[in-house]
N, C-alpha and C positions, 0 to 999 in steps of 0.2 A: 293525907293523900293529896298530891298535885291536883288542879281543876285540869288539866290535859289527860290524866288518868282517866282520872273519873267522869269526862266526858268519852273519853275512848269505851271505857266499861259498860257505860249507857245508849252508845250508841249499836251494839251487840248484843242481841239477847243469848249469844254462846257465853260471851262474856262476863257477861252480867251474872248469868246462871254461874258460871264457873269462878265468879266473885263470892257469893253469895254463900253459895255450896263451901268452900274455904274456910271460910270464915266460920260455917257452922260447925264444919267437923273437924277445926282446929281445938274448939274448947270442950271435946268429949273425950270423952278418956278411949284406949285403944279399942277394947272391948265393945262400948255403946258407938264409936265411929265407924268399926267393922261392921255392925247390926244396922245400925242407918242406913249406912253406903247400900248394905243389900234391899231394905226395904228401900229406900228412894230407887234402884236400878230395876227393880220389879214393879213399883209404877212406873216408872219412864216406858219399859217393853208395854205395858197395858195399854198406853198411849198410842204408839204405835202400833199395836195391831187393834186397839179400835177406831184407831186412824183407815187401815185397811180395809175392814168386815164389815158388811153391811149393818146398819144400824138396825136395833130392835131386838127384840125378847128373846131370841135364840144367842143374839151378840149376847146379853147381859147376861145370860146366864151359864156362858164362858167362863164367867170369871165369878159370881156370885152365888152363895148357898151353901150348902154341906160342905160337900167334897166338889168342885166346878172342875171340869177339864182339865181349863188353864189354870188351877189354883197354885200352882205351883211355880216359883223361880225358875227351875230347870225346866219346865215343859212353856214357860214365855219363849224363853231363849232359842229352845230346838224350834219351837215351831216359826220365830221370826225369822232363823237360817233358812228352814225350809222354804218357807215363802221369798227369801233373797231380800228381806228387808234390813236384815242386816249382814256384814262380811265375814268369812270365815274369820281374818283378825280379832273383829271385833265378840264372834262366838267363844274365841278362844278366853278372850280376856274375860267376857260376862261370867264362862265356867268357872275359872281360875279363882275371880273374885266368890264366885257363889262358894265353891271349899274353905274360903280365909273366912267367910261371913258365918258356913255353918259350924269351922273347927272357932269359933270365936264361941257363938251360940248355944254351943255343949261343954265347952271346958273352961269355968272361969279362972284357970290359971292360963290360957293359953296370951301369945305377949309377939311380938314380932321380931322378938330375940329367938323365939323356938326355929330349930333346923325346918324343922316341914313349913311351917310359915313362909318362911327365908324364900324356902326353895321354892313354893308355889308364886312370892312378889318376883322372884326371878322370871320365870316367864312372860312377866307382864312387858310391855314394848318402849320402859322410860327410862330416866336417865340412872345408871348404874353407882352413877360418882354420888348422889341421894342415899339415904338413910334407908329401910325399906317401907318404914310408916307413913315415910312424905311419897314414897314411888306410890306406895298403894291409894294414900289421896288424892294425889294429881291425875292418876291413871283413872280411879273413879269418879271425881266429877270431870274429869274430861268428855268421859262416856254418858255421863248422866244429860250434860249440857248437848252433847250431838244426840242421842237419840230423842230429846221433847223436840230440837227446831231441826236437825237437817233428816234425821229419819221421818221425826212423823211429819212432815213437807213432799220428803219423796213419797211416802205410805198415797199420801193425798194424791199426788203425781199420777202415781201406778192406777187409782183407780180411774183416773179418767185418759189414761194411755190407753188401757185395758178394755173399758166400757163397750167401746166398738165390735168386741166381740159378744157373737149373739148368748154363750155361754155364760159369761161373766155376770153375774149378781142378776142371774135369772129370778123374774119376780120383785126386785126389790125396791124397783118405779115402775109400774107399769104403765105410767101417762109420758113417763121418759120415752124421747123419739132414739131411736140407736144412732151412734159416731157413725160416721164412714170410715175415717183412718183414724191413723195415731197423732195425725197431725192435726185434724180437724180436733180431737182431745184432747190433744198438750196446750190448744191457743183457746178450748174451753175455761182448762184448767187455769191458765195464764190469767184469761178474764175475768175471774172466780177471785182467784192471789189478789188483783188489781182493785175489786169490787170492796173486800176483805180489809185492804191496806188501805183504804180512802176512809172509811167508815171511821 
């Protein structure tokens, strides 16, 4: 690899992620690549919504124990549309892939020569003229690498846009003095990123 690459790579954590991510699930067979993809896409949503959710014991136990709420692929995804932390696009893609991951997950003959396979990389938003094992890996660490840094960034965002209102994560400072606007908690937020990035 060129040093202009790989400085370019480095100097992106989208990038980097999306180097990274390549390279891993280039040398797993289709089967263990499909099952990663979805395990790594079910942490990245955890991320993000406890990017979101107030921190503490009711957060954690969201997602930890028996049976947790959120224990599921499918109920990360609806609930991070609902909250608008992620796009209907990108909903559509997380489902798509969650069927490739679970028809992977239950039939070890399934192969990305299968028609239903085929037909579900087809909805995905890449390039056609691709194979459909390389659509389904680009398309997922595409998403894997936007949801750790530009969703859970905006996740970050929303809650100090939001704060100002008196409703918002009632209880969950209570030495916290409330926003006035969205302005005065976006140039919070800003000081926070800046505080964050110097360190």
């Amino acid at each position: 690899m060129s040093n202009a690459y790989q400085e370019l790579i480095n100097s992106d954590p989208e990038w980097k992620r999306n180097y990274e991510l390549i390279r891993t699930l280039g040398v797993e067979s289709e089967r263990g690549m499909a099952v990663l993809v979805g395990a790594e896409l079910d942490r990245a949503l955890e991320l993000v919504l406890c990017a979101y959710l107030a921190p503490g014991k009711a957060r954690t136990e969201l997602f930890a124990g028996s049976s947790p709420p959120l224990g599921t692929f499918s109920g990360k995804i609806n609930l991070c549309r609902a909250l608008h932390l992620i796009n209907e696009d990108e909903c559509t893609a997380l489902h798509t892939i969650r069927k490739i991951r679970n028809e992977f997950a239950h039939d070890p003959d399934a192969s990305f020569a299968n028609a239903q396979i085929r037909s579900w990389v087809d909805i995905l938003r890449s390039n056609p003229e691709q194979d459909h094992k390389t659509r389904f890996e680009l398309e997922a660490a595409g998403l894997i690498a936007s949801l750790e840094t530009t969703a859970v960034d905006q996740a970050h965002g929303r809650v100090y846009e939001e704060s100002f209102n008196t409703w918002y994560r009632r209880g969950a400072d209570r030495d916290a003095k409330p926003l006035k606007s969205k302005e005065e908690a976006a140039e919070a937020y800003r000081s926070k990123r800046s505080d964050k990035t110097a360190r």
